[in-house]
N, C-alpha and C positions, 0 to 999 in steps of 0.2 A: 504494500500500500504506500500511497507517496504521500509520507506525511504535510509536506509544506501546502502541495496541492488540494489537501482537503482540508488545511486551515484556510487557505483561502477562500472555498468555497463558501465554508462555515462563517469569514468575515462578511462575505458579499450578501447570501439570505440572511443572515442573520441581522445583519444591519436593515435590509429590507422587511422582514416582520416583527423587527420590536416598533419601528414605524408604522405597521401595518394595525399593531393593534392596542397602540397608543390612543388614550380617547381623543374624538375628533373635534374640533376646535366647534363652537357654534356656528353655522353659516354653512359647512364644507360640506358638500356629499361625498356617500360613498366610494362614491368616482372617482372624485378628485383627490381625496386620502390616499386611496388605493393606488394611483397616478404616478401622486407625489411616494410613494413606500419603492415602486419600480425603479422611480428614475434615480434617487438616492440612491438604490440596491445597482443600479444602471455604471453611475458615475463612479461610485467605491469599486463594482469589478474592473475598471477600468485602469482603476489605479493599482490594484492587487494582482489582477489578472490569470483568473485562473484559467482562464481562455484567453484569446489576444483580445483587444479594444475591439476591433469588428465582430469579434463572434460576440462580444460581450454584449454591443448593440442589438444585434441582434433577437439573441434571446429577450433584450427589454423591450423592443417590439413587437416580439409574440407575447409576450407576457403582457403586454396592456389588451390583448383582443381575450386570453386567456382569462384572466380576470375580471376584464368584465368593464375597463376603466376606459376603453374606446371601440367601438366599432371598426372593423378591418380596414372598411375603406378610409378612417380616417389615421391606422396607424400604418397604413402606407402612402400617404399621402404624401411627406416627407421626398421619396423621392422622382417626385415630379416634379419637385421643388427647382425654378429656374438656375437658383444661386448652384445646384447642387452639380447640376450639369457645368455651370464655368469651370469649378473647381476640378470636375473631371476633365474636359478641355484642355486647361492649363497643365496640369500633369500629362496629358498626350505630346503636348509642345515642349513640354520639359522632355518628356523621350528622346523628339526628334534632335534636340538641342546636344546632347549627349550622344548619342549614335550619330549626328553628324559631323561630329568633333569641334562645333560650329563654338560652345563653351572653354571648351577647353584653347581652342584660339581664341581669344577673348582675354581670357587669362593671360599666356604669354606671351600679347602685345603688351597688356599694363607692366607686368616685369618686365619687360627688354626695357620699358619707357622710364619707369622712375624706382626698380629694385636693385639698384647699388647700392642701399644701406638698407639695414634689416627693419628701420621705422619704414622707409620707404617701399621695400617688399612687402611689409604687410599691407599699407595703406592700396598697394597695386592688387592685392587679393579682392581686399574689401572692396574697392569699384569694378572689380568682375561681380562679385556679389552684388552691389546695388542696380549695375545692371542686368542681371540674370534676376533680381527680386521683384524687378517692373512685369513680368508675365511670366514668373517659373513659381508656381505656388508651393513646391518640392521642398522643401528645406534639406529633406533628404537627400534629394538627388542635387540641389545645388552645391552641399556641402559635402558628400560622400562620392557623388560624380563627377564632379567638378574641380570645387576647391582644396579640399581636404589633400587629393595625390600630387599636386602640383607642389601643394607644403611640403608634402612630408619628402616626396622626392629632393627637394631643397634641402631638407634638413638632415638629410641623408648624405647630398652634397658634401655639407661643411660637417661631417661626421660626426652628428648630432643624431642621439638613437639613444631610446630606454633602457635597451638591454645592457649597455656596457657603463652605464652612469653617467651621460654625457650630453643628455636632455637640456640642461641649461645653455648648453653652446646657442640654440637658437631654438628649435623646436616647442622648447618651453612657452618660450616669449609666441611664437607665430599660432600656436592651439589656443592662448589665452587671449590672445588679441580678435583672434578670428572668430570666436567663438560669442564675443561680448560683444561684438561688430554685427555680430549675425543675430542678436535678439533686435537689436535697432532696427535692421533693416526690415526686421518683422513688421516692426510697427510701422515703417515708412510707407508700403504700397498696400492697398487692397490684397494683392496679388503675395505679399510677402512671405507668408504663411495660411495655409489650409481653412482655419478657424477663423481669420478675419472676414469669410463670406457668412460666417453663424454671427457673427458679431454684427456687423451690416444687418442681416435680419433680424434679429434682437431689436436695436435700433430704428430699425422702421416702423416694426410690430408694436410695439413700448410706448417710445416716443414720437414717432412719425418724424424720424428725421436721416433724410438719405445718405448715406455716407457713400457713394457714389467712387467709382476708380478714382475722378480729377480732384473732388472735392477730399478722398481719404488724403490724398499725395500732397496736396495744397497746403490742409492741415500740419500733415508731420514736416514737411520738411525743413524748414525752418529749425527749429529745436532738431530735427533728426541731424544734418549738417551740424549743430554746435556739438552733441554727444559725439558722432563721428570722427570732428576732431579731437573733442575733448579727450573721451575712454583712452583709443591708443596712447596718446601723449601721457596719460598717466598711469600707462602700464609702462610705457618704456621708460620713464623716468625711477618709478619704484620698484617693478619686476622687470629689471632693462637684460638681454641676451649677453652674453659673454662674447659673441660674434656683430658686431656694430657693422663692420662694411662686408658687403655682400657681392662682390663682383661678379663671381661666380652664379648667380645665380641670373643674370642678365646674360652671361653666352649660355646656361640650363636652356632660356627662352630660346636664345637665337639658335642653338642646333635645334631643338624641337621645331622650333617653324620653318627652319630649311626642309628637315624632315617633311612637314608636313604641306609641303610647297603652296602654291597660290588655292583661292579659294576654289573650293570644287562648286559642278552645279550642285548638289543637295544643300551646301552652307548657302550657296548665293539666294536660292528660293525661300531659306528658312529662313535669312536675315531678311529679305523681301518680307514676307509675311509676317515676320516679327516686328516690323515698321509700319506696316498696314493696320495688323492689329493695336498696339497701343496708341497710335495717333488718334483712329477710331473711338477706343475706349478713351482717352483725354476728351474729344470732342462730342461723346457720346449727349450733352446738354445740347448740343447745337442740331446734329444731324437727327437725333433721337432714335437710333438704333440701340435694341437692348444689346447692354455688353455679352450677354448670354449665346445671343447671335452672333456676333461680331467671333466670337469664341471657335465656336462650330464651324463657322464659315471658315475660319482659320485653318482648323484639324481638315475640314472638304477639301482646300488647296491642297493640303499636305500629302492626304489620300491621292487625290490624282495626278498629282505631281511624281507622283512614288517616292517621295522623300519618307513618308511612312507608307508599310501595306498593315493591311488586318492583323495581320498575326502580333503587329508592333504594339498595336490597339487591345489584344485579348490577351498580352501576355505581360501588361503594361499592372502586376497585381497589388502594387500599392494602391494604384490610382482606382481599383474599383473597394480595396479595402478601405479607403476614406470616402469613396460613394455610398458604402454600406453604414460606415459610424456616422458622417456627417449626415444622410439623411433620415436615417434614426434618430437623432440629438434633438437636431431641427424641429422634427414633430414630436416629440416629447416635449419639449423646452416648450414650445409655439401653446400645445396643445396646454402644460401647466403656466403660460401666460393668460391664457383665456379664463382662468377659474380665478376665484378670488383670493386665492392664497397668497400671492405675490401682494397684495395690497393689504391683507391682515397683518400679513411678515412686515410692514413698511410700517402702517400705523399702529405697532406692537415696539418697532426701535426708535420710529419717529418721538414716540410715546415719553421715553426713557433720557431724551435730548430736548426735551422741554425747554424754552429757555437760550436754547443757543442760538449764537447765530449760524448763518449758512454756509460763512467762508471756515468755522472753525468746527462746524460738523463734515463737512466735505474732505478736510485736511485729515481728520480724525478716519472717517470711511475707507477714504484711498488709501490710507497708509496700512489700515487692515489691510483691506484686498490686495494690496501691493503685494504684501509678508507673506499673505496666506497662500502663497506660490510652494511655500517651502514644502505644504501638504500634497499637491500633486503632482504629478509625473507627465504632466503634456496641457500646453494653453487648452486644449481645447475641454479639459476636463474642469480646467478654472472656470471657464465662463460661460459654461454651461452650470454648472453650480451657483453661481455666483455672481454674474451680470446683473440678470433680469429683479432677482431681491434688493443690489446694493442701488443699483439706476434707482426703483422705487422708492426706498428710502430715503437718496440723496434729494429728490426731487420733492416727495413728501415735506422735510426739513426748511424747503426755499431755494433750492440750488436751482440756478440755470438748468436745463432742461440740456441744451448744447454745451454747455461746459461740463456735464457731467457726463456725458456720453462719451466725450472727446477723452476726459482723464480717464474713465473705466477702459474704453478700448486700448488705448497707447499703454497705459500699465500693465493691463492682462499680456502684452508683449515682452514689456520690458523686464518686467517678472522674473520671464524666465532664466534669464543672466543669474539667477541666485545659486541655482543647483548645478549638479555634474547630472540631473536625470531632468531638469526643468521642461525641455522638449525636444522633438528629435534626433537635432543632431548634437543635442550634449552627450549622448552616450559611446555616441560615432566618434568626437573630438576625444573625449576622455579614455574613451578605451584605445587609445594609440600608445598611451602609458606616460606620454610626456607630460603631464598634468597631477601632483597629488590633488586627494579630496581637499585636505587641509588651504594649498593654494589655491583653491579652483571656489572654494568657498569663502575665503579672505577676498577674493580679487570680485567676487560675485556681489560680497555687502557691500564694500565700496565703490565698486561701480553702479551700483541698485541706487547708491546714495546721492552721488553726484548726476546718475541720470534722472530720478527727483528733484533735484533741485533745477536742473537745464527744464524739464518737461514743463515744471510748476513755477519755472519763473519767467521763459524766454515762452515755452509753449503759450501760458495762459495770457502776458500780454499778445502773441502774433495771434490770438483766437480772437482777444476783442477787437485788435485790428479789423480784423476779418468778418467780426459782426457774429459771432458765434455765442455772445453772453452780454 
């Protein structure tokens, strides 16, 4: 018998029926109890995982028809859901992006361009990543496909490697930088990460307010550029590499691109199409094409093009494993928006903050939800937990309605900088072995601190700039 495995199971019901048959609050039906005991029992397997996140969804989809807490047609309703389809989209485009080597160029132009010193090598990673995060919703695949081999080859370069003790030569520094570079960039596009399209619907659903691809990008960037610079600057200043100049890793780039000579047709159509699409989605306010389409019409080209075929599409298993959690969440979440619990939950803490004001209830809120990162193992478990009650509250209290949305979504991001398991390519980074827990958790609070302070202070005035509060 596998013991850890039927502890976990025993975490996951178990947390789900002492929920279930807790008394119910006045007002709630059956339904909605029952709902709310699934989705609980839903987002804890997730995090424990006695099955992966997808099967875990799963099962909390059937189990709302099984129980009795929705109708089939509306616990699959989830995914028809338009948002669900881009996100699938966007990981079909991250395939082609990787199969056509079209990233991985991308990357070793920025090194040949500005990675002669080891701040500037990293800084040439992260703008492969900022631009791979404008239409690659992968974290995984931009970070394990992409950026991650490019590092680690480098560090291998300057004979920098776990095994033999010698991770501080430079490896150390380039996982920690790249790693805390890549929760920003989360927050930077729509596109950054997976979970920002459940966040978007939240958002709409809640407060009816569209965080839209131009209008998310708008938003962050501002604050995302001062953290971008900021973070590295203060890792290489206080966790600085033992290797400062990096020459070697500018001819790393130039033999790889002799290697890999002029662009082929498959890169020339995918960078076509990857220009067509996000121009689109920026102007998507003007021409009024849903970005959903704009998506699909993307993947069409790519199909006839044969820069992808079918098989690229069905064997593409991440991308249908976040089809399955993401559109389960969706209608979970969506479905316990609609009942009234979200608003007893709000005037039950609103309740408790009697008295305060708005800007020192909202400070006090964020900075929960910020921390409370530490409990889960992936954004998308944060705020799916955790959105829809804190938004209610914050708003309950007097907050801005758009400023509260704005600080709940860019945190649920930035969050995750805290852990070595935050989301998924902390695990990817970490288990390379250049990283202890201890530094990866030192460099996580303090960066968590200082991108607080950038979000909450250069963020909220560019918001009201911008007419947001």
């Amino acid at each position: 018998m596998n013991k850890p495995l039927v502890r976990k199971w025993l975490i996951t019901i178990g947390v789900g029926a002492v929920i279930a048959f807790l008394p119910r609050p006045e007002g709630v039906t059956r339904e909605a109890w029952t709902l709310l005991a699934i989705f609980v029992a839903t987002i804890v397997g997730s995090i424990v995982q006695p099955l992966t996140g997808s099967a875990m969804v799963l099962l909390g989809v059937i189990a709302t028809t099984l129980f009795g807490s929705l109708k089939i047609e509306k616990a699959l309703s989830g995914y028809a859901d338009k948002y669900v389809w881009l996100v699938l989209a966007a990981f079909f485009i991250s395939r082609a992006m990787i199969k056509t080597g079209l990233g991985h160029r991308i990357a070793l132009l920025f090194v040949r361009m500005i990675g002669r010193r080891s701040l500037g090598l990293g800084y040439s990673l992260v703008f492969t990543d900022f631009i791979l995060a404008s239409f690659v919703p992968s974290t995984g695949a931009r970070s394990g496909g992409i950026i991650l081999p490019i590092a680690r080859s480098i560090s291998e370069t300057y004979e920098s490697r776990p095994e033999d003790g010698t991770e501080a030569k430079l490896g150390t520094f380039l996982m920690t930088l790249l790693y805390q570079c890549e929760v920003i960039l989360c927050a930077t596009f729509l596109t950054g990460q997976a979970s920002n399209l459940i966040i978007r619907n939240f958002a709409m659903s809640q407060a009816n307010i569209d965080l839209n691809y131009s209008a998310w990008f708008v938003a962050a960037i501002v604050p995302a550029i001062v953290s971008l610079t900021v973070i590295p600057l203060f890792i290489y200043r206080f966790f600085p590499p033992e290797v400062k100049e990096t020459p070697g890793a500018v001819e790393f780039a130039r033999k790889e691109l002799l290697v890999m000579g002029p662009l082929k047709r498959d890169e020339q159509i995918l960078l076509a199409v990857f220009i067509i699409v996000v121009i689109l989605w920026i102007t998507s306010p003007f021409h009024g094409i849903d970005a959903t389409v704009i998506a699909l019409t993307g993947i069409a080209m790519l199909l006839i093009s044969d820069v992808l075929n079918w098989r690229d599409i069905t064997d593409e298993t991440h991308a249908w494993e976040v089809f399955i959690w993401y559109g389960g969440l969706v209608m979970m979440a969506t479905a316990l928006g609609e009942t009234n619990l979200p608003k007893l939950f709000a005037e039950s803490i609103a309740g408790t903050m009697q008295g305060w004001s708005w800007p020192a209830a909202i400070i006090v809120l964020a900075l929960v939800y910020f921390y409370a990162h530490y409990g889960f193992a992936s954004i998308t478990a944060h705020v799916t937990a955790m959105f829809i009650p804190f938004l209610a509250v914050t708003v309950a209290v007097g907050a801005p309605a758009g400023l509260t949305v704005l600080v709940l979504t860019y945190f649920a991001n930035l969050s995750a900088g805290l852990t070595h398991y935050g989301t998924t390519p902390a695990p990817v980074y970490f288990g390379t072995g250049y990283v202890t827990q201890k530094r990866w958790w030192t460099v996580g609070l303090i960066a968590s601190i200082l991108n607080i302070l950038i979000w909450s202070i250069v963020g909220v005035a560019w918001w009201k700039v911008l007419g947001w509060w």
